[in-house]
C-alpha positions as CSV (number, residue, x, y, z in Angstrom):
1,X,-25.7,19.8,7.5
2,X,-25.2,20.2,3.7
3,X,-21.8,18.9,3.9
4,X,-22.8,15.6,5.6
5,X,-25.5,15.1,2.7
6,X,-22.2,15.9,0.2
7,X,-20.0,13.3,2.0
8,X,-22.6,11.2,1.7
9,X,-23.4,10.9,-2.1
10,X,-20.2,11.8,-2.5
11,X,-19.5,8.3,-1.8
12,X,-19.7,6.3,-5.4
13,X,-18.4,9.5,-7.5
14,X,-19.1,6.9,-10.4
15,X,-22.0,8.3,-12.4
16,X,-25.9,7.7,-12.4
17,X,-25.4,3.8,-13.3
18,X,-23.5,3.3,-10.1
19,X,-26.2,5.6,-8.2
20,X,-28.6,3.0,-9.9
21,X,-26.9,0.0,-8.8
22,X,-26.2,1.4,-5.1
23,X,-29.7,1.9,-4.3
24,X,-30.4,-1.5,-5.1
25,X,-28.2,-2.7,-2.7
26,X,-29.0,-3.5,1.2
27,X,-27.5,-1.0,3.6
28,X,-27.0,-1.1,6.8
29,X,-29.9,-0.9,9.5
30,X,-30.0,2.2,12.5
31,X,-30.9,0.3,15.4
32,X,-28.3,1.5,18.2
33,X,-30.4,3.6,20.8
34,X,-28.6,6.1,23.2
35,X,-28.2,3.4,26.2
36,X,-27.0,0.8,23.9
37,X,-24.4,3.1,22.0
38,X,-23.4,4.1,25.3
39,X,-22.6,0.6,26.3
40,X,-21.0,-0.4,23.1
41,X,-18.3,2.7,23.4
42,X,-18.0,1.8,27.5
43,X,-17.7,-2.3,26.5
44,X,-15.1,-1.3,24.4
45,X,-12.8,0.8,26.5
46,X,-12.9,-1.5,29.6
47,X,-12.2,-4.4,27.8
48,X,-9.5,-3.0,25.9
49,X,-7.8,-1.9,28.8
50,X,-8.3,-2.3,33.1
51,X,-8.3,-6.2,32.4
52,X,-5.4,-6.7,30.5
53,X,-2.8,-4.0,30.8
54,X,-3.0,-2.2,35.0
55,X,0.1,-4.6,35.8
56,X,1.7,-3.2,33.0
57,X,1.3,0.3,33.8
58,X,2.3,-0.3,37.4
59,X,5.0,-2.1,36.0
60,X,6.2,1.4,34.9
61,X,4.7,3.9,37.1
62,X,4.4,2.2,40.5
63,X,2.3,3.5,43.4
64,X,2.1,6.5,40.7
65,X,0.0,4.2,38.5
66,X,-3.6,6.4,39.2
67,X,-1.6,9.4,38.0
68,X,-0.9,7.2,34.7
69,X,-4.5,6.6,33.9
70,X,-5.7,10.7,34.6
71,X,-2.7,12.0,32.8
72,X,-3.9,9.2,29.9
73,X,-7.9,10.7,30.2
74,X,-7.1,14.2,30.2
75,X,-4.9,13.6,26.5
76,X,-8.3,10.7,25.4
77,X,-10.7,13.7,27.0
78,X,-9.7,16.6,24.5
79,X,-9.9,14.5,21.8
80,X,-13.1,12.9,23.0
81,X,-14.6,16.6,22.7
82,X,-13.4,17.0,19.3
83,X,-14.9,13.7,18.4
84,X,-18.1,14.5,19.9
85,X,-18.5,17.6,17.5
86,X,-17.5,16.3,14.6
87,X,-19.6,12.6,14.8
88,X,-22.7,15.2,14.9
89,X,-21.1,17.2,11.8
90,X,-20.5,14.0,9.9
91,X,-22.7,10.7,11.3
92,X,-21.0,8.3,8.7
93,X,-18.9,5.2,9.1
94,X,-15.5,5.8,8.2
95,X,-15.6,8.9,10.4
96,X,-12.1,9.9,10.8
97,X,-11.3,9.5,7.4
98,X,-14.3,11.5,6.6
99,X,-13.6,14.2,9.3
100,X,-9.6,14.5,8.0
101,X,-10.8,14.7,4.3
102,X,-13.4,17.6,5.1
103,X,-11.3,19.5,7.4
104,X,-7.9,19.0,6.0
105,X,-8.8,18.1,2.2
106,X,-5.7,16.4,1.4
107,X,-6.2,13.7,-1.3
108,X,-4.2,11.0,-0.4
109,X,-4.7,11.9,3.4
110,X,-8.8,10.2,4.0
111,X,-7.5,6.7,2.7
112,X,-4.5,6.7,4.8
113,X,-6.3,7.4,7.8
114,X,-8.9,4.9,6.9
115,X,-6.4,2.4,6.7
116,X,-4.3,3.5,9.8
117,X,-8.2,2.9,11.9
118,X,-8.2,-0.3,10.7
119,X,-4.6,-1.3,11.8
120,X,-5.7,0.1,15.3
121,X,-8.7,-1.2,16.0
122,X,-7.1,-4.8,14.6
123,X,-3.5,-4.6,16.5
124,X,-6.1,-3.4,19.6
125,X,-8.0,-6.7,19.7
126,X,-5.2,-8.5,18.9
127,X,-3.8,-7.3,22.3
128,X,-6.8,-8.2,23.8
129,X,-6.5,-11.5,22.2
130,X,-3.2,-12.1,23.9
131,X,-4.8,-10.9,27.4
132,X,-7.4,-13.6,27.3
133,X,-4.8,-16.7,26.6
134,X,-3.5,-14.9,30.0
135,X,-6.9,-14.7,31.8
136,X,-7.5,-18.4,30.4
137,X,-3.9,-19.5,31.9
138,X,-5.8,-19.4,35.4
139,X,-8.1,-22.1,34.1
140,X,-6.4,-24.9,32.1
141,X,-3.3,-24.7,30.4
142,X,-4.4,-24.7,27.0
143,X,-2.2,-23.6,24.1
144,X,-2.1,-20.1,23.0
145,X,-2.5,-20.6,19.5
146,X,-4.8,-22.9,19.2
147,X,-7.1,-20.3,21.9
148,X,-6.7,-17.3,19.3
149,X,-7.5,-19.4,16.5
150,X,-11.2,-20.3,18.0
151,X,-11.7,-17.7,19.4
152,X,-11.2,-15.0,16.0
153,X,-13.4,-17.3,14.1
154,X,-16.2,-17.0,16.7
155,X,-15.7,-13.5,16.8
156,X,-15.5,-12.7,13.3
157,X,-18.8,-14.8,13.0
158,X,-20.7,-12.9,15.6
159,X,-19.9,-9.9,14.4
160,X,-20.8,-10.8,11.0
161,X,-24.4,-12.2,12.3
162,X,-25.9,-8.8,12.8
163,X,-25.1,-5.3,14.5
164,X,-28.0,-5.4,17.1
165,X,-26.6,-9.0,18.0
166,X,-23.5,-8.0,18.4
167,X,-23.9,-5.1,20.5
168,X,-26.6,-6.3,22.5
169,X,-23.9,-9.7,23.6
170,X,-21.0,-6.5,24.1
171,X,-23.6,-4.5,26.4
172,X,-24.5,-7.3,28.4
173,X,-21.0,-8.5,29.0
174,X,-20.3,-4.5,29.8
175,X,-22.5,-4.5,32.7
176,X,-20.7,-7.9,33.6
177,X,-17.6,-6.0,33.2
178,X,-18.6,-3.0,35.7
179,X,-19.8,-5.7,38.2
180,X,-15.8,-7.0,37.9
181,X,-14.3,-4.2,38.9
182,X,-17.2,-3.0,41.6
183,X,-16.3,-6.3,43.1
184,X,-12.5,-5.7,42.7
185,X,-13.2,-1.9,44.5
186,X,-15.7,-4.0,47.2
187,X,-12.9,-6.3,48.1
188,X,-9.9,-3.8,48.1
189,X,-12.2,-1.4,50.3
190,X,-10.6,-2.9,53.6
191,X,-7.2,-2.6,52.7
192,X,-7.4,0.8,51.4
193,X,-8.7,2.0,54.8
194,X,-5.9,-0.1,56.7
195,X,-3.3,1.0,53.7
196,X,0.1,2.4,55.1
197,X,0.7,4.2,51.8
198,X,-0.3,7.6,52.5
199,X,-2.4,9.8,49.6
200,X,0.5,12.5,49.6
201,X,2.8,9.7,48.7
202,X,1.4,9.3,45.7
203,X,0.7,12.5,44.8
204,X,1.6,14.9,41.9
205,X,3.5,16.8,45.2
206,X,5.7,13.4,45.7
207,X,5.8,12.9,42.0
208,X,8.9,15.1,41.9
209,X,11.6,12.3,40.3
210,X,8.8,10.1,38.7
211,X,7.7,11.9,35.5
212,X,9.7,9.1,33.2
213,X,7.4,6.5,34.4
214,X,4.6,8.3,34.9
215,X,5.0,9.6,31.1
216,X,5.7,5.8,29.8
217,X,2.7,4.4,32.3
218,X,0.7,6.6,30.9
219,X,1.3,6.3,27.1
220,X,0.3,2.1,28.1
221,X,-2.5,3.3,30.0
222,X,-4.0,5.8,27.2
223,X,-3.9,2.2,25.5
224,X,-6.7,1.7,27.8
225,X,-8.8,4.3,27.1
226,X,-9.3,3.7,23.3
227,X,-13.1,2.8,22.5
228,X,-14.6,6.0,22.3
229,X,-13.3,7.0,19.2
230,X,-14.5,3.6,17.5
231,X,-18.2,4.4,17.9
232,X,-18.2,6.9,15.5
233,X,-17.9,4.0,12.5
234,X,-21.3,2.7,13.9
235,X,-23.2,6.3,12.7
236,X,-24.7,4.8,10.1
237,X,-26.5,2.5,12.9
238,X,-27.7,4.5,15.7
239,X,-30.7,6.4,15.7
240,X,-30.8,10.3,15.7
241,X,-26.8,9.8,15.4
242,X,-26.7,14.0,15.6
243,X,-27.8,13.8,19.2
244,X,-26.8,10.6,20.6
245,X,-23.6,9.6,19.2
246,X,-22.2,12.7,21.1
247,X,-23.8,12.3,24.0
248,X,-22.4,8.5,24.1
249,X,-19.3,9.2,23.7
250,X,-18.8,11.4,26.7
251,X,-20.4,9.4,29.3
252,X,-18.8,6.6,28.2
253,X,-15.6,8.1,28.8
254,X,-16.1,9.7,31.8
255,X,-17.7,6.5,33.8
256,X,-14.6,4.4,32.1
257,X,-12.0,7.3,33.6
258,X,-13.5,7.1,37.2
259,X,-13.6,3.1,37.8
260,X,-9.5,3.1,36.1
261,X,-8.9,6.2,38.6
262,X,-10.5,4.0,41.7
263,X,-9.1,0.6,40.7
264,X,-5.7,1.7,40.0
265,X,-5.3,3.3,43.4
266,X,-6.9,0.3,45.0
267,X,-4.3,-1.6,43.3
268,X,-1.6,-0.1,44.7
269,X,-2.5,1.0,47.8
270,X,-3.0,-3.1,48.7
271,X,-0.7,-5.1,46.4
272,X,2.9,-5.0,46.3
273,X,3.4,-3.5,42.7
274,X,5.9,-5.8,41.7
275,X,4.0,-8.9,41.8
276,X,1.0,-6.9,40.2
277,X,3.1,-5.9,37.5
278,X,4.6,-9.5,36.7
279,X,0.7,-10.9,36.7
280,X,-0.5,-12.2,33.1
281,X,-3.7,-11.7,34.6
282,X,-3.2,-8.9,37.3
283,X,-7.3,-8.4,38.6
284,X,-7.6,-12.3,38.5
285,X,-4.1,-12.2,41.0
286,X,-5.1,-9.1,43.1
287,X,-8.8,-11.0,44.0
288,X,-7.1,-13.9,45.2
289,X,-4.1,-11.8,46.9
290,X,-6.8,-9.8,48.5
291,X,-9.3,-12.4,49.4
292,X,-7.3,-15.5,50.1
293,X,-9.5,-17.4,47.8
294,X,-9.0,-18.8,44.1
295,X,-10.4,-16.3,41.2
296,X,-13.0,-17.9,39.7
297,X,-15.4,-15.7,39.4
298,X,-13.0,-12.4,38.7
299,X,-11.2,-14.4,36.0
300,X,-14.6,-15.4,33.9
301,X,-15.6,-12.1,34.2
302,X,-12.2,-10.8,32.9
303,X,-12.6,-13.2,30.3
304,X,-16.1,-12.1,29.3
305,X,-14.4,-8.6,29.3
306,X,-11.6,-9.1,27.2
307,X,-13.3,-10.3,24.7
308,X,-15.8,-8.1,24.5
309,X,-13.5,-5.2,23.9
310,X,-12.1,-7.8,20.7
311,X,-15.8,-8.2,19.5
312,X,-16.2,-4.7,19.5
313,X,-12.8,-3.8,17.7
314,X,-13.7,-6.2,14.9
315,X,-17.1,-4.8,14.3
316,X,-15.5,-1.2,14.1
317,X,-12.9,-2.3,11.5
318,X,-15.5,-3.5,9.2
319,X,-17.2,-0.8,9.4
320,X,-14.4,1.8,9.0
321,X,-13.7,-1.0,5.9
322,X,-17.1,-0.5,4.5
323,X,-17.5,3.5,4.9
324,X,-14.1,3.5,3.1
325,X,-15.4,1.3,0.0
326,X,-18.9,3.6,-0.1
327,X,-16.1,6.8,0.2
328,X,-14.3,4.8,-3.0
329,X,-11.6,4.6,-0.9
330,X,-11.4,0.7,-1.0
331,X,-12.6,-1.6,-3.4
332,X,-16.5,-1.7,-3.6
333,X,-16.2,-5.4,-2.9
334,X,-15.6,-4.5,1.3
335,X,-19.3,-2.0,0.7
336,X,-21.3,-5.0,0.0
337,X,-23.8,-5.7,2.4
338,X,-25.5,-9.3,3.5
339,X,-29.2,-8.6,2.9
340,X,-29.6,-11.9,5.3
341,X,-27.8,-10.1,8.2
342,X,-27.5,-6.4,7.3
343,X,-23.7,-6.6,7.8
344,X,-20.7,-6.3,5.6
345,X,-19.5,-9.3,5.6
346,X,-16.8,-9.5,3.7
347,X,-15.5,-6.4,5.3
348,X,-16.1,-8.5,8.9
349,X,-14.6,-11.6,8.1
350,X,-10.8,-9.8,6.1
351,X,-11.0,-7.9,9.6
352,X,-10.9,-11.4,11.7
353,X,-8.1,-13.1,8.6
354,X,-6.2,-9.5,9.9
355,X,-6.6,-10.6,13.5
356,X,-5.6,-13.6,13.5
357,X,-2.5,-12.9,11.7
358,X,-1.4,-10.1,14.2
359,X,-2.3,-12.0,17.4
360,X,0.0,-14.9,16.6
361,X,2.9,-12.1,15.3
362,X,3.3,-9.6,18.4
363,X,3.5,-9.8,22.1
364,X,1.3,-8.2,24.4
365,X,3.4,-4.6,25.6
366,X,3.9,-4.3,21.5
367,X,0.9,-4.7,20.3
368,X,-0.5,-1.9,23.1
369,X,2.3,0.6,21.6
370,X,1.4,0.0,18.1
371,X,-2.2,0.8,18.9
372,X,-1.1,3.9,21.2
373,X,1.2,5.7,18.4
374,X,-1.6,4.8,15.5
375,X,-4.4,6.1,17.1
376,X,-2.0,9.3,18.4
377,X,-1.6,10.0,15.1
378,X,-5.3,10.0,14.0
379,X,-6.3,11.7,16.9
380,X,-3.4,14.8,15.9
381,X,-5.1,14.9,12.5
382,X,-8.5,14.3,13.3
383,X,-8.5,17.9,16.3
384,X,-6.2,20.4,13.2
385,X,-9.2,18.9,11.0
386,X,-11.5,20.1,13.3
387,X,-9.7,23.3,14.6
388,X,-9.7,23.9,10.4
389,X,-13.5,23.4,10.1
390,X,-14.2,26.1,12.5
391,X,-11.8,28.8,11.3
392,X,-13.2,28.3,7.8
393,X,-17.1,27.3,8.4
394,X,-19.9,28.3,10.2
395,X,-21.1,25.9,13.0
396,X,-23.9,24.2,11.8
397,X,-26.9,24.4,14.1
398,X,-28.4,21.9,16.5
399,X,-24.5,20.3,16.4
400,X,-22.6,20.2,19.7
401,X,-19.6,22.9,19.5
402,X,-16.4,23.0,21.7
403,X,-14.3,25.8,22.5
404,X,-12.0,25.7,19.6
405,X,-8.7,25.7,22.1
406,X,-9.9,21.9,22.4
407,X,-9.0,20.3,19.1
408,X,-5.8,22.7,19.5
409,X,-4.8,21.3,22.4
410,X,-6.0,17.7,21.9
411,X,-3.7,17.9,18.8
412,X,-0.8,19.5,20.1
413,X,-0.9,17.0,23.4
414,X,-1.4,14.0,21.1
415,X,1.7,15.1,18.3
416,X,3.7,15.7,22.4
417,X,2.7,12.0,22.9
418,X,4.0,10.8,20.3
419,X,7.3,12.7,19.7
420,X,7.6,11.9,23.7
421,X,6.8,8.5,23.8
422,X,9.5,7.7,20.7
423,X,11.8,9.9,22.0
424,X,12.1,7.3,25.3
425,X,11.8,4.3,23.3
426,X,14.7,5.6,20.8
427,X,16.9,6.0,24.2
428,X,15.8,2.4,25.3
429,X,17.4,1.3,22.2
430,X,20.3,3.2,22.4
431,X,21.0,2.5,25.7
């Protein structure tokens, strides 16, 4: 663990004065237990994702929509290993950044990483954003803009009013979140049964002519998965971060990849995927196409859940913005810390300014492709970081350590991803 120590002070690099002048500053306050990281990382990736973007997927893949979200966790579950190990090597905010500059050492490569989190975790809640105008749609029919507007400055000033605030409001609304989708599972259950779609149908047997949208449904539904990686920037907040953080991250993926597996396939096996796919708010349409009855209680509790994941994507910006300005990376101004509320502030409230601008910019299916080929990237540097650390160090003990084929094939499938998914979109153009 000498290195994390290293990383650590390594931060200011600005002589003893600075050292002087850093101690006298507040600093952020470890208060996340296991359960509570757990539910941050799971808030996040069903917010980000099930809610907002299924009829999309089935848009692409059709009744081949559950093959989508496994092919999407198997690519998010490599890299959710390699994350694992390296957020018990390194339990600092800025993670990635930190990760990429100990295992790949490149100068300029930490701060571009840093900055590339940033622009995920901000073009990710701004597609959330742009979910919830649709959720709210079902409602009233009030104007988009003036919707994203209220609802950044209330997020940006929630997240800015303390981290134990914050994530205890996200792990509530996460366990109003998994009651959503039980309910959605509870009231599809008939029709499954009755369904005249057979399970061969939609097989990887019948999936013969199919890999196109399969391959594009799944690149939107890896969109969904994204959450895990962000808990990492909250190290500096959970207790024994060495043993828990990892531990988080893994359930929180795995519960997250079972409910998508069981919803999608309740979703097609029930609805007609073309109207699911055309829904602005496809679990708020599927309740009522399923039970006859208006949405009400579906759509406030996709509402709840959408912007929950965008709560949790702003906190994780400023934070990656923070453990950048202790690194050096960014001006020392983002460091600063409230001693009122323990947060950065003005880290939190440049991350909401961000948001707002890209929420108003980009539609929805954009901004969920931006966020899938950023993170793609970080997630191809982040496993040859950590395939580099263990060929040239020794594992450090008490740390969690995976196979090292993991990080090479979570960074071989991520850079296949990518080339893949541009590769389509480049004949989309053309054609």
């Amino acid at each position: 663990m000498l290195t994390v120590v290293h990383g650590a002070c390594h931060n200011a690099g600005m002589g003893q004065g600075a050292d002087s002048e850093e101690k006298q500053q507040p600093t952020l306050q470890r208060s996340l237990s296991l359960p509570l990281t757990t539910l941050y990382g799971l808030g996040n990736i069903l917010g980000a994702g099930i809610y907002v973007l299924i009829g999309r997927v089935v848009g692409h893949a059709g009744v081949f929509a559950p093959l989508s979200f496994l092919l999407a966790s198997l690519l998010a579950g490599l890299t959710a290993f390699t994350y694992a190990e390296l957020s018990a090597r390194f339990p600092l905010s800025a993670g990635e950044a930190v990760y990429v500059r100990e295992g790949i050492g490149l100068r300029f490569m930490p701060a571009l990483v840093g900055i590339l989190i940033i622009l995920a975790g901000i073009v990710s809640a701004a597609t959330i954003l742009r979910g919830f105008t649709g959720y709210l749609q079902v409602f009233f029919p009030a104007p988009d803009v003036a919707v994203i507007v209220v609802m950044t400055c209330l997020l940006g000033g929630l997240a800015a009013w303390g981290i134990s605030e914050s994530v205890w409001t996200a792990a509530l609304v996460t366990l109003v979140e998994v009651v959503g989708l039980i309910m959605i599972l509870w009231v599809a259950a008939p029709g499954v049964l009755a369904s005249d779609v057979a399970w061969p149908e939609i097989s990887l047997a019948a999936a013969d002519m199919h890999w196109a949208g399969i391959f594009v449904g799944g690149f939107l539904a890896f969109y969904a998965f994204i959450g895990f990686e962000d808990m990492v920037n909250v190290a500096e907040e959970v207790r024994d971060p060495v043993r828990n953080l990892p531990r988080a991250i893994l359930v929180a993926l795995g519960v997250s990849t079972l409910l998508y597996f069981l919803v999608a396939l309740a979703a097609v096996l029930t609805a007609p995927v073309e109207q699911l796919a055309s829904s602005d708010a496809p679990l708020a349409w599927l309740y009522s196409h399923l039970t006859g009855r208006e949405p009400v209680t579906i759509t406030l509790i996709s509402l709840f859940a959408v912007i929950n994941g965008a709560l949790i994507q702003v906190i994780m910006a400023s934070r990656v913005a923070y453990g950048m300005a202790r690194q050096g990376w960014l001006p020392a101004l983002f460091g600063r810390v409230s001693a009122m509320t323990r947060t950065p502030v003005f880290a939190t409230a440049s991350a909401a300014l961000l948001l707002l601008v890209m929420a108003l910019w980009l539609p929805l299916e954009t901004l969920a492709k931006a966020t899938s080929y950023c993170l793609l990237v970080i997630f191809t540097l982040v496993n040859l970081s950590l395939w580099r650390l263990k060929r040239r160090t020794a594992q450090p003990a008490g740390v969690i350590n995976v196979p090292r084929w993991v990080p090479v094939c979570g960074c071989l499938a991520s850079a296949a991803f990518v080339l893949g998914q541009g590769a389509l979109d480049l004949g989309l153009l053309q054609g």
